[in-house]
Phi, psi and omega in degrees: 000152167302142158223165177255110204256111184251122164250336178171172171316328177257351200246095177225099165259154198256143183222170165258138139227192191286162182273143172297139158290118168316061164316165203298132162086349179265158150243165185251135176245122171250105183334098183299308173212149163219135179299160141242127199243158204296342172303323202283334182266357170278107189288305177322343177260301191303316199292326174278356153266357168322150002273187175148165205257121171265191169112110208226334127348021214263161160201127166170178197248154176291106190262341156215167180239121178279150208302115159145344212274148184210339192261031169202176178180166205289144186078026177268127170275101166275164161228176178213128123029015222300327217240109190225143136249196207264352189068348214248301181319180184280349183266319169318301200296307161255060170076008185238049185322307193297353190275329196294150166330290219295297175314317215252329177268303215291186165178179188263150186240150310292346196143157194287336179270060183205141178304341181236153156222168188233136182273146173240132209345284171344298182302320168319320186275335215228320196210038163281138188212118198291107161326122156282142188297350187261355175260103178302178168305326168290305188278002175284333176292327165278009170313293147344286192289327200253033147273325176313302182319290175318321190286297162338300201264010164262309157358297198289338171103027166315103175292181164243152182110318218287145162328123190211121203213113201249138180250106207136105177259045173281199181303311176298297182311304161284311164334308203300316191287297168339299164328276209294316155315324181283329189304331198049065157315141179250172179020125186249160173213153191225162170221158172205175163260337200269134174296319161302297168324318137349281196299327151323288228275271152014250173356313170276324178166330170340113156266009170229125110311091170272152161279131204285351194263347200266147178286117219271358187287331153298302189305316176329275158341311176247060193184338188249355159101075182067359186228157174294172192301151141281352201215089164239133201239122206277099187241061157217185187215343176299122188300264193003316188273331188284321206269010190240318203266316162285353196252344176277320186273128170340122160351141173066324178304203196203134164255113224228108207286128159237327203252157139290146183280139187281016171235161172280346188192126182239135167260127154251142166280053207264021176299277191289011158275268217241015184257092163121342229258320212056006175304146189245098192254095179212177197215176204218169164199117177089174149230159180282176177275331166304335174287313183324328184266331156315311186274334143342282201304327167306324205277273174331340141278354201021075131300311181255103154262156183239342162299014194235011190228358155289136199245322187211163210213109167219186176276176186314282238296319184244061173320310214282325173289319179285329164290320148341290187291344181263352179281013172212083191257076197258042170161046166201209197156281168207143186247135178256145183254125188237081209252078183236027198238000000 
């Protein structure tokens, strides 16, 4: 089978390897669309498992079953999981799925950017997920991400009416504004640097657009009857944004890490940040199968819709170009692999 071999952002070659086998209790899924996620192009991450096949991201039908499996057979349209926890541990037990060990070990064989993956049991049982015929396949693919999402802003404790301000209009950022409107979010308001992105971001639900260069605790202030977010939710990895994203939020709010900081260690303020303020600093990773099937379910009600924020669509052979535009992503948002093309 094609698999697309990631060395780097620029360097993605299409190679062969064999197709994976079921073993008992596994399926062979052959891949319809696999998402790219703004995870797969951070090289401070990526670079020290090279070479190897990403791609997390799946929607595509079952093409073989492996012995024992009775709830799916071949041509049932699925999307999976890469990421299961065990349900059992001591973090599973308390609501912390995404922490487990378990959750932290598994994954899909070889990866999504290959025509074929092999589900391995776990997943089968814990994060296979049956298609409704009205969800295509490209949109079975935001599922992954908008369980991240969803997980996030139930962590941060998202009311409906609060105030809300995501800083970052990516691919993360609009799911979040997409969210928080089905979420009934009161007032949204995003920053970018980028105008396209802005202008997108306008288009999903934001009902303020700021440019990210701009003082954004005024603008805030004067669009909020004076007061700052209840709700910020960080979709940058830029300290500048981290240092924007503590300076928005509101008496009481909550600041909410989605994103990694490009540094490793950060000064927070916290006497004059969080000594009488009540603020809330907290972050989120993954999602559980239960968000996965909330976000089925949104995506399939177009509560959330997500085709419309797919921007560009190629084959396997030209993975390296859909990593290039999300890793600059100034006149793109999400690129789908599409790789049975």
């Amino acid at each position: 089978m094609r698999v697309a071999i990631y060395y780097n952002n620029k360097d993605i070659r299409l190679d062969e390897m064999p197709k994976p086998q079921p073993a008992p209790g596994e399926l062979v899924m052959r891949v319809e669309a696999s998402g790219i996620c703004g995870s797969d192009v951070l090289e401070w991450y990526r670079l020290k498992k090279a070479p190897l096949v990403l791609g997390h991201e799946v929607a595509g039908v079952v093409e073989e079953v492996g012995h024992g499996v009775i709830a799916y057979k071949k041509g049932d349209r699925i999307a999976a999981a890469h990421h299961v926890p065990c349900n059992t541990c001591h973090y599973c037990l308390n609501g912390h799925h995404t922490v487990c060990d378990t959750l932290r070990q598994t994954n899909f064989y070889p990866g999504g950017f290959a025509e074929y993956v092999r589900l391995p049991a776990i997943n089968v049982g814990r994060g296979v997920f049956r298609l409704p015929d009205e969800v295509s396949f490209e949109e079975a693919t935001f599922i992954e991400p908008l369980s991240c999402v969803l997980r996030g802003q139930r962590l941060a404790g998202l009311k409906p009416g609060q105030n809300v301000i995501v800083i970052g209009a990516g691919i993360s950022g609009l799911l979040h504004i997409k969210s928080a409107v089905a979420s009934g979010a009161g007032k949204i308001f995003a920053t970018d640097i980028n105008p396209y992105r802005l202008n997108i971001a306008k288009r999903v639900g934001a009902d303020v657009v700021i440019n990210a260069g701009e003082d954004i605790p005024s603008h805030l202030k004067e669009r909020n009857q004076g007061r700052l977010a209840d709700m910020v939710i960080l979709c940058t990895g830029a300290i500048s944004a981290l240092k924007q994203a503590l300076s928005s939020v509101e008496r009481g709010g909550t600041v909410l890490l989605f994103a990694s900081p490009d540094e490793e260690e950060v000064s927070i303020p916290i006497r004059k940040l969080f000594f009488r303020n009540e603020i809330t600093l907290t972050s989120s990773y993954a999602g559980n199968q239960s968000d996965h099937l909330v976000a089925l379910e949104l995506i399939r009600s177009r509560r959330v819709t997500v085709k419309d924020i797919i921007t560009h669509r190629f084959p396997l052979a030209e993975t390296v170009k859909g990593f290039q535009l999300t890793a600059q992503p100034d006149n793109s948002i999400k690129v789908i692999i599409e790789p049975q093309k």
